[in-house]
TORPA-4810 file (N, C-alpha, C, O; in nm, 3 decimals):
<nodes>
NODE_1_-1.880_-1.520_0.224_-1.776_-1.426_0.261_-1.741_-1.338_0.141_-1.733_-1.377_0.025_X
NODE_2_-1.717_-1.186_0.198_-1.692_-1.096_0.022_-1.571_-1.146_0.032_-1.514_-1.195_0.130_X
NODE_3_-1.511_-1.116_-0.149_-1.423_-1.132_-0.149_-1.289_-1.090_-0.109_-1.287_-0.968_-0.095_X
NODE_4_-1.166_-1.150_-0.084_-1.061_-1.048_-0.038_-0.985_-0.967_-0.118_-0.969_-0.998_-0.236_X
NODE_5_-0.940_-0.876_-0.078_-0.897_-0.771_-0.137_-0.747_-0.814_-0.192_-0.688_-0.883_-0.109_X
NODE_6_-0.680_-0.790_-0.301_-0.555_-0.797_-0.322_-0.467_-0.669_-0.315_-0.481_-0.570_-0.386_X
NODE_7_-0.362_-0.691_-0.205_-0.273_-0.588_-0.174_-0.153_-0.587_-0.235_-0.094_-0.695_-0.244_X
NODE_8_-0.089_-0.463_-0.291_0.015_-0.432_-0.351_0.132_-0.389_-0.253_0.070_-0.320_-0.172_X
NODE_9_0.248_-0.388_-0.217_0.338_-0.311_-0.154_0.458_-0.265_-0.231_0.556_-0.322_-0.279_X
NODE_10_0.418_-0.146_-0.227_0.582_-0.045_-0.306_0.632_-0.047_-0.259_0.558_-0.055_-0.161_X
NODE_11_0.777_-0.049_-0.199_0.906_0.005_-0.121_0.897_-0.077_-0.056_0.794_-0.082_0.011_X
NODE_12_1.023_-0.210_-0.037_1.054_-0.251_-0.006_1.182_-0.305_0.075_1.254_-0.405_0.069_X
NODE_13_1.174_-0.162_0.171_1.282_-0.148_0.235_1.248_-0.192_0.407_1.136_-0.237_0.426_X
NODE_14_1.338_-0.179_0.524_1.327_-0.275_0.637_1.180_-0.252_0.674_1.116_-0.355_0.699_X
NODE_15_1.109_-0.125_0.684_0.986_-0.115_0.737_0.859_-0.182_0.619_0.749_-0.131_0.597_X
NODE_16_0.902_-0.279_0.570_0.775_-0.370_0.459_0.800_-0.511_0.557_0.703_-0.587_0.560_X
NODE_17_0.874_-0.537_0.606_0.847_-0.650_0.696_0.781_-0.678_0.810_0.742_-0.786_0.853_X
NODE_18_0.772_-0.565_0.855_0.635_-0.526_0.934_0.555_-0.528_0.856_0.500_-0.638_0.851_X
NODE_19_0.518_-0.455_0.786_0.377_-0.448_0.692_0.327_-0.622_0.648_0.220_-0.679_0.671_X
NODE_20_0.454_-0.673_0.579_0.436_-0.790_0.508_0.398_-0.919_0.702_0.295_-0.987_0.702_X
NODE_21_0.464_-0.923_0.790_0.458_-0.980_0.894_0.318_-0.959_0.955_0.252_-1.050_1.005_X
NODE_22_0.276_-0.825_0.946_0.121_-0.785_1.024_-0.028_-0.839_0.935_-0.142_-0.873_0.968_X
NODE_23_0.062_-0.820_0.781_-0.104_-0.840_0.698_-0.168_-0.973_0.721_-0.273_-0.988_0.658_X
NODE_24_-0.114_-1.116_0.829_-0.237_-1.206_0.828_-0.364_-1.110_0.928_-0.484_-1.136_0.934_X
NODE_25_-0.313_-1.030_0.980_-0.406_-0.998_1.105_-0.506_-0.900_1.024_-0.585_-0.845_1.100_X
NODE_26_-0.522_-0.863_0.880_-0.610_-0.762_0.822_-0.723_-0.877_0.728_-0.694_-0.915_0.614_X
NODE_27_-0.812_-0.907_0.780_-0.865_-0.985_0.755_-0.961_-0.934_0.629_-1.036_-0.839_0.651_X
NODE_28_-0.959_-1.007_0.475_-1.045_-0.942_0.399_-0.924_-0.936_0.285_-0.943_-0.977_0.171_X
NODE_29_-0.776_-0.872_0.338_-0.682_-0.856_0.252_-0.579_-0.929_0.246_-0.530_-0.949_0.357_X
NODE_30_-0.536_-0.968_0.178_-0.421_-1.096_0.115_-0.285_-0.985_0.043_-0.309_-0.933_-0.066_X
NODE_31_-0.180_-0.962_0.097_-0.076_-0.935_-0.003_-0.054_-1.021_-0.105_-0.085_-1.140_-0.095_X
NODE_32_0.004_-0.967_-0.219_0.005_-1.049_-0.362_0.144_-1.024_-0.409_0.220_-1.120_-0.401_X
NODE_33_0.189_-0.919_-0.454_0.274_-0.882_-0.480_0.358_-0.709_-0.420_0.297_-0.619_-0.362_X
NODE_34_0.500_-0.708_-0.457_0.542_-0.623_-0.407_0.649_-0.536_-0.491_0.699_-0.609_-0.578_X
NODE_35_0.698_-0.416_-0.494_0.751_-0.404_-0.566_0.870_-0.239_-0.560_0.835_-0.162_-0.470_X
NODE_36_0.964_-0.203_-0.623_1.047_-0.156_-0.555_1.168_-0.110_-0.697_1.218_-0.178_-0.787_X
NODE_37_1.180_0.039_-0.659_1.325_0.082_-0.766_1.397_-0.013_-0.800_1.390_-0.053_-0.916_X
NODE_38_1.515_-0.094_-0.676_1.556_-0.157_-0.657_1.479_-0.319_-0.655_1.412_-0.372_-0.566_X
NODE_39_1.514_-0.364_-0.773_1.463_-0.450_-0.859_1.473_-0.590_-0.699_1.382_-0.642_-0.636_X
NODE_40_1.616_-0.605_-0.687_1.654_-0.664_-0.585_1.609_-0.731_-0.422_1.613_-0.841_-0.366_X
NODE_41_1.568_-0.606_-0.394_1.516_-0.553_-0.268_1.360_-0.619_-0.254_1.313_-0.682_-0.159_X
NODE_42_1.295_-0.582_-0.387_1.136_-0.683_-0.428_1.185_-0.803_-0.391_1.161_-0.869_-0.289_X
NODE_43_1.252_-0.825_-0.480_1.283_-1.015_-0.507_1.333_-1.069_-0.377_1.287_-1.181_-0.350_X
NODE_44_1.395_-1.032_-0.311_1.437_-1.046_-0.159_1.272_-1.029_-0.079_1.241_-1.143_-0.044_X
NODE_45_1.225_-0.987_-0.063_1.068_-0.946_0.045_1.001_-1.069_-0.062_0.966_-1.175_-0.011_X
NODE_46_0.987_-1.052_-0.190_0.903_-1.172_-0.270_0.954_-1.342_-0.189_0.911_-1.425_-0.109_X
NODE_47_1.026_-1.326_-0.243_1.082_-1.484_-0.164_1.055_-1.520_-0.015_0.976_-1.610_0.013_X
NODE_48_1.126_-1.443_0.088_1.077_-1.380_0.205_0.940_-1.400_0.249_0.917_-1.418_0.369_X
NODE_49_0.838_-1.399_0.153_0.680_-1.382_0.245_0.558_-1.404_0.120_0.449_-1.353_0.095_X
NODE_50_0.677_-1.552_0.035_0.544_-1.615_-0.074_0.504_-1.502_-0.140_0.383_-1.521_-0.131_X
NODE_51_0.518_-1.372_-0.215_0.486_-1.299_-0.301_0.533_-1.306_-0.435_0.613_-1.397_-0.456_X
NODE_52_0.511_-1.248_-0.511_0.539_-1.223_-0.649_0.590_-1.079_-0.663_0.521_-0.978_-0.648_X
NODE_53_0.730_-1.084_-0.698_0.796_-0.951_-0.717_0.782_-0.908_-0.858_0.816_-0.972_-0.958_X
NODE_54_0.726_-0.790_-0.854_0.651_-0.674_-1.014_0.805_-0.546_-0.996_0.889_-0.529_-0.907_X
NODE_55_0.778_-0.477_-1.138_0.831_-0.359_-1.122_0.694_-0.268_-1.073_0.581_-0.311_-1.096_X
NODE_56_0.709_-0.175_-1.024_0.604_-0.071_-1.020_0.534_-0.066_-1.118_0.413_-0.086_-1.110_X
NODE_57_0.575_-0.048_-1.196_0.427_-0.058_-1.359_0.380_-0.138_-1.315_0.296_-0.115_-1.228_X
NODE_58_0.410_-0.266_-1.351_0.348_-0.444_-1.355_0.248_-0.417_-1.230_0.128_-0.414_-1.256_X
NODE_59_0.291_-0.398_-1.094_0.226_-0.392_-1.005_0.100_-0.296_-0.981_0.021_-0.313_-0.887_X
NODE_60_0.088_-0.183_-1.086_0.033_-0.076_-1.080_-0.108_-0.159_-1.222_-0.229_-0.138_-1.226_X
NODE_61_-0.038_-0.231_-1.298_-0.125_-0.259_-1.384_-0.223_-0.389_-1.347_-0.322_-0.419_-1.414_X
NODE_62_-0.182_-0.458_-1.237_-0.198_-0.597_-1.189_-0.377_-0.593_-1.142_-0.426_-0.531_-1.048_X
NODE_63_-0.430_-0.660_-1.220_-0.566_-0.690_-1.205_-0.637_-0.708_-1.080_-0.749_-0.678_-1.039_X
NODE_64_-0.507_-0.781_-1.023_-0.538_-0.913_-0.885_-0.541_-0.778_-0.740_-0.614_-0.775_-0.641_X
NODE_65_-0.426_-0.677_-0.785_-0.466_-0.578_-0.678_-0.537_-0.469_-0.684_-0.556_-0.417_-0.794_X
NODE_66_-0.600_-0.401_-0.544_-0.672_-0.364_-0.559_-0.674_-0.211_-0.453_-0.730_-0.102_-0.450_X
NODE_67_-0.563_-0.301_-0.365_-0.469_-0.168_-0.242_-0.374_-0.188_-0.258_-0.316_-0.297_-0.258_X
NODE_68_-0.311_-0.016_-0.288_-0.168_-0.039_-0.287_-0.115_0.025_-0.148_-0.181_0.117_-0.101_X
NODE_69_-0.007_-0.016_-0.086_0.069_0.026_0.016_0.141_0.127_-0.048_0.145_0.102_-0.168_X
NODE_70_0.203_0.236_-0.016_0.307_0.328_-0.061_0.381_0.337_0.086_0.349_0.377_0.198_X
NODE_71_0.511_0.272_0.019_0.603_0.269_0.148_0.748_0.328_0.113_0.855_0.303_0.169_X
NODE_72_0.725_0.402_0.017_0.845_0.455_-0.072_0.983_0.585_0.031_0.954_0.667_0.118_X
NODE_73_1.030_0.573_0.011_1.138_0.705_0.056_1.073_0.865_0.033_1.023_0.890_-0.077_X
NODE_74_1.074_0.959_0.129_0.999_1.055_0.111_1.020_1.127_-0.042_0.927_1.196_-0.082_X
NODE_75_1.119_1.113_-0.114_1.199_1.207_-0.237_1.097_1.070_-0.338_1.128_1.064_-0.457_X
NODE_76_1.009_0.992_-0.298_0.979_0.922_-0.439_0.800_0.884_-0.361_0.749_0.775_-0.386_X
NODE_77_0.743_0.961_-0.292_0.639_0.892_-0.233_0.525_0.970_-0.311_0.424_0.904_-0.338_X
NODE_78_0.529_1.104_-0.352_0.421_1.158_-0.438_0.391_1.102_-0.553_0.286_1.050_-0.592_X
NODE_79_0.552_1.126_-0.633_0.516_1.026_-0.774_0.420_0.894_-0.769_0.319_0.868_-0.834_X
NODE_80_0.480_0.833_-0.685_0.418_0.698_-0.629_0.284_0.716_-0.594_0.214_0.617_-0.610_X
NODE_81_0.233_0.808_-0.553_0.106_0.809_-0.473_0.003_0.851_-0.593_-0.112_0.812_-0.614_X
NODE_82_0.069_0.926_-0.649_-0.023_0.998_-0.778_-0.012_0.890_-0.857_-0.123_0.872_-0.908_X
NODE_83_0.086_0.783_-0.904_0.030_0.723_-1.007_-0.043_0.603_-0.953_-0.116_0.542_-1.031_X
NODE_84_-0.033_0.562_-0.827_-0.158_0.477_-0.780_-0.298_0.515_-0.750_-0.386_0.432_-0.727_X
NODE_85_-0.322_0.686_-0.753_-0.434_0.742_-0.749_-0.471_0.710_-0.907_-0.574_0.645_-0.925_X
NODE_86_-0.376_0.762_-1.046_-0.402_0.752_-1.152_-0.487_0.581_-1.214_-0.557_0.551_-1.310_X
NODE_87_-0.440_0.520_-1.115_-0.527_0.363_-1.163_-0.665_0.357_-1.133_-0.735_0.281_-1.200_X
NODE_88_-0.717_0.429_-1.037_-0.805_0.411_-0.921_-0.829_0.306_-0.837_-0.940_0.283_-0.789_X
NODE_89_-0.731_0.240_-0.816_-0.658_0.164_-0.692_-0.679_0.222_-0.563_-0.680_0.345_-0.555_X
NODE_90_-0.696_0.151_-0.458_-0.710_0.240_-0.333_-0.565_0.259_-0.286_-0.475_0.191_-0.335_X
NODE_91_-0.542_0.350_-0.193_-0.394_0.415_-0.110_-0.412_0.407_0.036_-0.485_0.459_0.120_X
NODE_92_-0.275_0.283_0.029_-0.296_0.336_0.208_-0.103_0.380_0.195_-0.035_0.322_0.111_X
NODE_93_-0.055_0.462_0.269_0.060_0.528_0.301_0.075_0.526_0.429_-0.005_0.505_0.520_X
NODE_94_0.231_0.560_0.426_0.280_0.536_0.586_0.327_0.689_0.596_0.337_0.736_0.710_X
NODE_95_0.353_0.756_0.504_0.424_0.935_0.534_0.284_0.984_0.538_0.190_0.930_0.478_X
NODE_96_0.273_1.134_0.645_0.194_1.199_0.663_0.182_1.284_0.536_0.289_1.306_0.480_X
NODE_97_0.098_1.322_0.494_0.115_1.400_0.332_0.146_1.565_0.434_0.200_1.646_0.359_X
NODE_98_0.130_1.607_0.537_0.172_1.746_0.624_0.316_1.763_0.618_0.371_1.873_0.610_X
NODE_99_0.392_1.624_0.623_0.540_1.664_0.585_0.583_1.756_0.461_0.673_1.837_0.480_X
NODE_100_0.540_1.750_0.370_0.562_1.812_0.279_0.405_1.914_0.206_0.347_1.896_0.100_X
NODE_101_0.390_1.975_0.271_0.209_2.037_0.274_0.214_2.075_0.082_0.149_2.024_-0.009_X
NODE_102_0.287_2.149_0.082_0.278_2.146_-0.103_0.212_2.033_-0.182_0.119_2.041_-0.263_X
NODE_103_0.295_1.900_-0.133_0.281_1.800_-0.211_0.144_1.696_-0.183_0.081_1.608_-0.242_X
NODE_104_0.145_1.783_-0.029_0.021_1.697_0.002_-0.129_1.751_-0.056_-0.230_1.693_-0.097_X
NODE_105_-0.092_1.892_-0.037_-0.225_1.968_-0.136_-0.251_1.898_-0.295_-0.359_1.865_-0.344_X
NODE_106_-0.088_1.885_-0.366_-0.126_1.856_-0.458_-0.190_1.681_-0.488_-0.255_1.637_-0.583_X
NODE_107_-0.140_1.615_-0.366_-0.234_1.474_-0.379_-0.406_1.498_-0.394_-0.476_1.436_-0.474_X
NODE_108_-0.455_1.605_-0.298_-0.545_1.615_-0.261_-0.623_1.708_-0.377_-0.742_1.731_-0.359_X
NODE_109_-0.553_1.764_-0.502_-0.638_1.794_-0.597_-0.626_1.753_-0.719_-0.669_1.789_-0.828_X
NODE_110_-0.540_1.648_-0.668_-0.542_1.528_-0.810_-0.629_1.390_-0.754_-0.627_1.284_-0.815_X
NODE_111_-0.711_1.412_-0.617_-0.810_1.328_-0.642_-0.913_1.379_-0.621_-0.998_1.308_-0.568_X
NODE_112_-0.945_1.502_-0.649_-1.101_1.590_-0.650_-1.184_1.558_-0.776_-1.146_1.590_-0.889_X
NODE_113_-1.337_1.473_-0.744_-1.354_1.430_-0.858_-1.304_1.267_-0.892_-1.338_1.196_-0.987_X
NODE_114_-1.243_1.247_-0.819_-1.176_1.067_-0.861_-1.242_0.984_-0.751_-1.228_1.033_-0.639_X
NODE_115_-1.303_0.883_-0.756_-1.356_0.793_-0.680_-1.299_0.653_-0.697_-1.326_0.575_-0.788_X
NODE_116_-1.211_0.631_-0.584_-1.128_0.476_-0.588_-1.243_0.398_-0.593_-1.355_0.429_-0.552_X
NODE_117_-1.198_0.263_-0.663_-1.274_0.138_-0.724_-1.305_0.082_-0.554_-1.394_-0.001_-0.537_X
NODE_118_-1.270_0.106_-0.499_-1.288_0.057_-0.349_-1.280_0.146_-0.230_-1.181_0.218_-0.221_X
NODE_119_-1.371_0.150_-0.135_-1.356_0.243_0.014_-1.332_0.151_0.094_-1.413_0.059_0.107_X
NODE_120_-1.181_0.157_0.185_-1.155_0.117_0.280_-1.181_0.126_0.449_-1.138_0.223_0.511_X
NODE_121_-1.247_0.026_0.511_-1.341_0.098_0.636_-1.232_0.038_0.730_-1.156_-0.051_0.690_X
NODE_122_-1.227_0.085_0.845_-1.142_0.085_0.985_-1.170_-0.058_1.011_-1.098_-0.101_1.101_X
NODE_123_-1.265_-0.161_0.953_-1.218_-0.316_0.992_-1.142_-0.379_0.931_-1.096_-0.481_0.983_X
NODE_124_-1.093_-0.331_0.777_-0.956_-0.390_0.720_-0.838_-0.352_0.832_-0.744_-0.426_0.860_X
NODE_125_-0.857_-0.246_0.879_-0.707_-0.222_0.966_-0.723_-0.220_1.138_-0.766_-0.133_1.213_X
NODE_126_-0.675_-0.338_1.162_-0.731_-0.345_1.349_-0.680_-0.218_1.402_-0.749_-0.138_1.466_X
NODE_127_-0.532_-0.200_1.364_-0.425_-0.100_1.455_-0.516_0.030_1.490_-0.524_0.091_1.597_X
NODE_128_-0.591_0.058_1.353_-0.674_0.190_1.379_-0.755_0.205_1.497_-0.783_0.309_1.557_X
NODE_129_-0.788_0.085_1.523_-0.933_0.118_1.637_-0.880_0.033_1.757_-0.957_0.027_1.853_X
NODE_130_-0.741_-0.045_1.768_-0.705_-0.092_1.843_-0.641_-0.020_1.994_-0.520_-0.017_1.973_X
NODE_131_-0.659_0.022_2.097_-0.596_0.095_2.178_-0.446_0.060_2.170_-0.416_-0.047_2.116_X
NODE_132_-0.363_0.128_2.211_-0.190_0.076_2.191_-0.182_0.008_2.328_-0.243_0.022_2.434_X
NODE_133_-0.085_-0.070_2.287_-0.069_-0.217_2.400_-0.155_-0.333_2.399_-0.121_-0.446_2.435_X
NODE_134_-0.316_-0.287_2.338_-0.368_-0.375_2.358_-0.354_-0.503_2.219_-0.285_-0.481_2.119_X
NODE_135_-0.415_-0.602_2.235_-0.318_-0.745_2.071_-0.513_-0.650_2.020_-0.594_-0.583_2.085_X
NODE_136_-0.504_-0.703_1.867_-0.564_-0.694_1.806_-0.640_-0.821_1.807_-0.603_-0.920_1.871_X
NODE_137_-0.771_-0.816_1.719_-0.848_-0.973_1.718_-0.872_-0.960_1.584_-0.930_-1.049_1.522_X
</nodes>
């Protein structure tokens, strides 16, 4: 079996309990740690769902991961996104980068030329190829 992937989660606000509740069903990836402005808010979701609560650095520098979630507030999701592009960490996000088209252009030419340490294919994530209503396997 390859090995599994170690997942990071930024923002740890009510919509990471979904995230943190769904990841046994992504088979391949293991959450590890999580992490959050609000020092607090980590340590609460850490306890919560067996993780290890990082500041964003720590988590950004962390060996063991390898995807980061960006689940940040829209006013902090670029910073966030660019410095998890800056590791070459892979990105998965929950904001459309079209909400803010400026910012999304500029994601998109701060990774022209950058090749993440990992490509993520549509069998890490059931929901993608799953019809809605139907359970995932």
């Amino acid at each position: 079996m390859a090995k599994e992937l170690g997942v990071g989660i930024i923002g740890c606000g009510n919509i990471s309990t979904t995230y943190f509740s769904l990841s046994p069903l992504f088979k391949g990836l293991k959450v590890l740690a999580c992490a959050d402005l609000n020092r607090s808010a980590a340590e609460l979701r850490a306890e919560e769902f067996g993780v290890k609560a990082q500041s964003i650095e720590e988590l950004l520098a962390n060996d063991e991961i390898d995807v980061v979630v960006n689940l940040t507030i829209p006013a902090a999701h670029f910073e966030v996104s660019k410095a998890i592009l800056e590791t070459g960490k892979a990105r998965l996000f929950g904001k459309a980068t079209r909400a803010q088209p400026g910012r999304g252009r500029g994601i998109a030419s701060h990774c022209e030329g950058k090749e993440p340490r990992r490509r993520l294919r549509t069998r890490h994530f059931p929901w993608r190829r799953t019809p809605v209503g139907s359970q995932a396997h």
